[in-house]
C-alpha positions in Angstrom: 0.0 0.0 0.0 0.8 3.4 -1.0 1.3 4.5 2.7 4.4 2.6 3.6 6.0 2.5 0.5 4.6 5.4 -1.3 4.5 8.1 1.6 0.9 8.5 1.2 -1.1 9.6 4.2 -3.7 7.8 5.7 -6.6 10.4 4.0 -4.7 9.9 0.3 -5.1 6.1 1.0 -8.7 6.4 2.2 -9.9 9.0 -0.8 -8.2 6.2 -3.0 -10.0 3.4 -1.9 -13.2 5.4 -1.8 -12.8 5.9 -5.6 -12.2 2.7 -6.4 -14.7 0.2 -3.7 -18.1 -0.1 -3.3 -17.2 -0.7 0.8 -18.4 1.5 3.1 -16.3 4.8 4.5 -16.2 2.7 7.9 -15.3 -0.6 6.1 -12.8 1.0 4.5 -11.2 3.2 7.0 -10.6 -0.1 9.4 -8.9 -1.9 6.0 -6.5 1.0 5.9 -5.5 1.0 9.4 -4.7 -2.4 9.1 -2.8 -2.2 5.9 -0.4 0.9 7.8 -0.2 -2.1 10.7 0.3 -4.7 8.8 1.7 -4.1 5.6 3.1 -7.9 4.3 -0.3 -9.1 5.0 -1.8 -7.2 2.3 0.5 -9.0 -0.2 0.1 -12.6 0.9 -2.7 -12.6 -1.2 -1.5 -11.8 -4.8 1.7 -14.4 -3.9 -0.4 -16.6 -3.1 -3.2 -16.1 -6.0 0.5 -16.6 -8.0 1.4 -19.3 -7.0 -1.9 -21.5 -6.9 -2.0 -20.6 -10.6 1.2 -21.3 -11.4 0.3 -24.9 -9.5 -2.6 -25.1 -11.4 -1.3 -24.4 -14.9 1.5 -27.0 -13.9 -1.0 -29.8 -13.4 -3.1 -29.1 -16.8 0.5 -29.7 -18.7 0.7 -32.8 -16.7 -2.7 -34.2 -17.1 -3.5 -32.9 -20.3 -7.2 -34.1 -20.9 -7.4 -35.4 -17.7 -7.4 -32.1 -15.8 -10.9 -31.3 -14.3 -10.7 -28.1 -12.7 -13.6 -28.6 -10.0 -11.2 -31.9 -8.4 -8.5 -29.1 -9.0 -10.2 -26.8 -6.3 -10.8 -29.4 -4.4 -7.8 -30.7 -4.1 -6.1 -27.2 -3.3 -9.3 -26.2 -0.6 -9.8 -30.0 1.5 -6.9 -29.5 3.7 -7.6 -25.8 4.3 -5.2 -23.0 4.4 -1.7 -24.7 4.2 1.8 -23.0 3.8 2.3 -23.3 -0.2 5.2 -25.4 0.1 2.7 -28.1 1.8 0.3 -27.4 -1.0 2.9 -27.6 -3.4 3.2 -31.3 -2.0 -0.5 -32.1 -1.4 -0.7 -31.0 -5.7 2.3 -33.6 -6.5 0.1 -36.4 -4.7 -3.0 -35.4 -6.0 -1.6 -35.0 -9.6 -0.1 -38.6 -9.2 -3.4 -40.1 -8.0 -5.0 -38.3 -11.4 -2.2 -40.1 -13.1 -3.2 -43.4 -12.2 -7.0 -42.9 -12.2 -6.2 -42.3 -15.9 -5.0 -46.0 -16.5 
């Protein structure tokens, strides 16, 4: 977020995100606050959102035809939020056991 790398204030944050969300000035207001707390947090999510598709066009070059993206999600959500090294791993089984489905 602008304010901790950008030197924005917490107003030029707030205006920002008020002309660009439908939340509310309140919603909004608390989501800053916690972006100046905690700024790292705020970019878990696009590493993450990364990664899972870089996992996910992995296993449609492995499974070619075989890929169906709904055992896909479900494969990546039934364990719950894991580090993405441990997904990573839980994929490489899963992808295996797709593998052998297949034969």
């Amino acid at each position: 977020m602008a304010c901790n790398a950008g030197g924005w204030s917490r107003a030029q944050a707030l205006d920002k995100m008020l002309s660009h969300s439908g939340d509310t000035r309140a919603e909004l207001e608390q989501q800053v606050d916690y972006f100046i707390a905690a700024p790292a947090h705020a970019l878990a999510y696009p590493v993450g959102a990364r990664a899972i598709a870089g996992l996910q066009r992995d296993a449609m070059r492995r499974l070619g035809s075989a890929f169906d993206v709904r055992r896909f999600h479900d494969a990546v959500l039934v364990n719950g939020v894991v580090p993405l090294e441990t997904l990573r791993n839980i994929l490489e089984r899963w992808i295996a056991q797709e593998l052998s489905r297949g034969r």
